[in-house]
C-alpha positions in Angstrom: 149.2 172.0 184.2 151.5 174.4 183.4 151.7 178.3 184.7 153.6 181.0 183.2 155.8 183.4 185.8 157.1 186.5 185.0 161.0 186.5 186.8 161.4 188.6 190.0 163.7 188.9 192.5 162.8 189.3 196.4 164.6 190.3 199.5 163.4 188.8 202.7 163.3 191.0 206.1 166.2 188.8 206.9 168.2 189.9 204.3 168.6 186.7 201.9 167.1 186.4 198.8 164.0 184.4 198.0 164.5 181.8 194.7 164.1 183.9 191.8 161.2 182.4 189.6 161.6 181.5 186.0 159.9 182.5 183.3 160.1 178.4 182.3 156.8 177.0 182.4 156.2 175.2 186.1 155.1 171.3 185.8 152.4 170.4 188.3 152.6 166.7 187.7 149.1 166.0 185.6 148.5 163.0 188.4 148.7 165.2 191.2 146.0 163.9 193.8 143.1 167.0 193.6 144.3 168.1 197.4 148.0 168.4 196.5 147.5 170.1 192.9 145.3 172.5 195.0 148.5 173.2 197.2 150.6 173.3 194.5 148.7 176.3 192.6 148.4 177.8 195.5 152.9 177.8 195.8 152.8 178.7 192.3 150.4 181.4 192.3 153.0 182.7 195.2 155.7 182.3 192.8 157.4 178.4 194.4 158.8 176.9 191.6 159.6 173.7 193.2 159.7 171.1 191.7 156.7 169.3 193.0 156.9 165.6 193.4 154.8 163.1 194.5 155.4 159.2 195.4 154.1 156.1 195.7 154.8 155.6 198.9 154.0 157.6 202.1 156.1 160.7 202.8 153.9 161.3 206.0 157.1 161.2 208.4 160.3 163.5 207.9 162.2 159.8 207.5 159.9 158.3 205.6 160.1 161.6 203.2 164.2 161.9 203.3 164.4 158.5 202.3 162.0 159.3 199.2 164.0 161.7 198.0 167.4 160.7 198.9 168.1 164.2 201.6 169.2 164.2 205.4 166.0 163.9 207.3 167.3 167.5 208.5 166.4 169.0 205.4 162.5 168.1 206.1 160.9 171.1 206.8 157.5 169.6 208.9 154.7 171.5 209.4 153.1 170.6 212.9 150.1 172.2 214.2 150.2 172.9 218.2 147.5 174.4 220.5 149.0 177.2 223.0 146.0 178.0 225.3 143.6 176.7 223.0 144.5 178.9 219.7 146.1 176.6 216.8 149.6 177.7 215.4 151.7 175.8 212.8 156.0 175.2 213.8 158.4 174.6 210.5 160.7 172.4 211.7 163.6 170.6 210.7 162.8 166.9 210.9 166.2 165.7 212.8 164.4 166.2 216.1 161.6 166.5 218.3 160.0 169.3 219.8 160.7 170.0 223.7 156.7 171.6 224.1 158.5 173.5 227.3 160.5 175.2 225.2 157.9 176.1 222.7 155.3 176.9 225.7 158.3 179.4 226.9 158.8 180.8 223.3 154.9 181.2 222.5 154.2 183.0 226.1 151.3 180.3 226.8 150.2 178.8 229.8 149.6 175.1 228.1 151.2 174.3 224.8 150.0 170.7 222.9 150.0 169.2 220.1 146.8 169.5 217.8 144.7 166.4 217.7 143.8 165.0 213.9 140.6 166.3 213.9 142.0 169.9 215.0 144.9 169.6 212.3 142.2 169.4 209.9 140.2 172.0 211.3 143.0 174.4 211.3 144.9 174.0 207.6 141.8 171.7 205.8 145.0 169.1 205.2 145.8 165.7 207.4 148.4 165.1 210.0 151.4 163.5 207.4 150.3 166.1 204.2 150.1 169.3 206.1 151.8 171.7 203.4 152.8 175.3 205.1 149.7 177.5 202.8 146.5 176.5 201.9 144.8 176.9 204.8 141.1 177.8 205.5 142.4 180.9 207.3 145.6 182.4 208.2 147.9 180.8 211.3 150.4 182.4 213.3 153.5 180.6 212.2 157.1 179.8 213.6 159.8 178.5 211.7 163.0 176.6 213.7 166.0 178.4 212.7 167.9 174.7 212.5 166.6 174.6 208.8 168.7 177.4 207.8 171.5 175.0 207.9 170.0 173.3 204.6 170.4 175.1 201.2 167.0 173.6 200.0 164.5 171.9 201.9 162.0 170.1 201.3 157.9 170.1 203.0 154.6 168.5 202.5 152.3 169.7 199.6 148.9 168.9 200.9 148.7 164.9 201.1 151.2 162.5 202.8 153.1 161.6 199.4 153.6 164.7 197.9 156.3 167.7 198.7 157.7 170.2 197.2 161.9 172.0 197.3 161.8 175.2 198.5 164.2 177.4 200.7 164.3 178.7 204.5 164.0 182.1 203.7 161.2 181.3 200.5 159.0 179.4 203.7 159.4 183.0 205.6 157.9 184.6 202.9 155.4 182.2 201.9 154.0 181.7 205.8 155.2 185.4 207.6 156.7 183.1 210.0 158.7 184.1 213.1 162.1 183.0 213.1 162.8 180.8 216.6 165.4 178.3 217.9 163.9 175.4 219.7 167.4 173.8 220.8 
């Protein structure tokens, strides 16, 4: 599938510039599972232009994914979904570390902070626990993003199914998902 883009350029509230987009036709590889085609025309439609891979083998854990494509497992933007009081939220985060729930409990204002079960992953984005891309969702999510990916020029996050991702920037993941910038170290 390939979708035309006109070129624009975008400045973020945070002052950087979001990837310009190409007028260059944008490959969705033609043996894209349905669920991450789906995400992928979703990125494109918001003007992501990648590239989109997917892999033979699982990409469902930030290692597993750096290894795939040869990055620090820094550069793996994950996208976890967390209950605080009961109300599902999605953290971007940088896949060098784990997250210390007291500190996001303190930074989301909530008496009990967990992480979402699988069956409450799906209920929230529509996408399983390994594959859980940062749009596509069934409705819109409050979304934070962990400053520590800054520190990586391009990163790199789930499109949909646990084998496929897709290069994008910190400041293009702000834009995409509205998300509010936190530190979580």
């Amino acid at each position: 599938m390939k979708t035309r883009l006109r070129h624009f350029s975008l400045m973020t509230a945070f002052g950087g510039p979001i990837s310009a987009v190409s007028s260059e036709p944008i490959e969705i590889p033609a043996d894209f599972h349905p669920s991450a085609a789906r995400v992928a025309r979703v990125l494109v439609d918001r003007g992501v232009k990648g590239p989109f891979r997917q892999f033979d083998a699982s990409t469902k854990t930030a290692r597993d994914a750096a290894d795939a494509l040869g990055v620090d497992v820094g550069a793996i933007a994950s996208s976890l979904v967390f209950l605080a009081d009961g109300a599902p939220f999605v953290l971007l985060k940088s896949g060098s570390f784990r997250v210390d729930v007291d500190i996001l409990r303190s930074v989301m204002v909530a008496n009990v902070v967990r992480m979402a079960s699988p069956d409450e992953v799906r209920a929230a984005t529509g996408q399983a626990i390994g594959g859980v891309s940062p749009v596509g969702w069934p409705a819109a999510l409050q979304v934070l993003i962990d400053e520590a990916l800054r520190d990586f020029p391009v990163l790199y996050a789930a499109c949909g199914t646990g084998n496929a991702v897709f290069a994008t920037t910190f400041d293009e993941l702000v834009f995409l998902t509205g998300a509010l910038s936190v530190t979580l170290r």
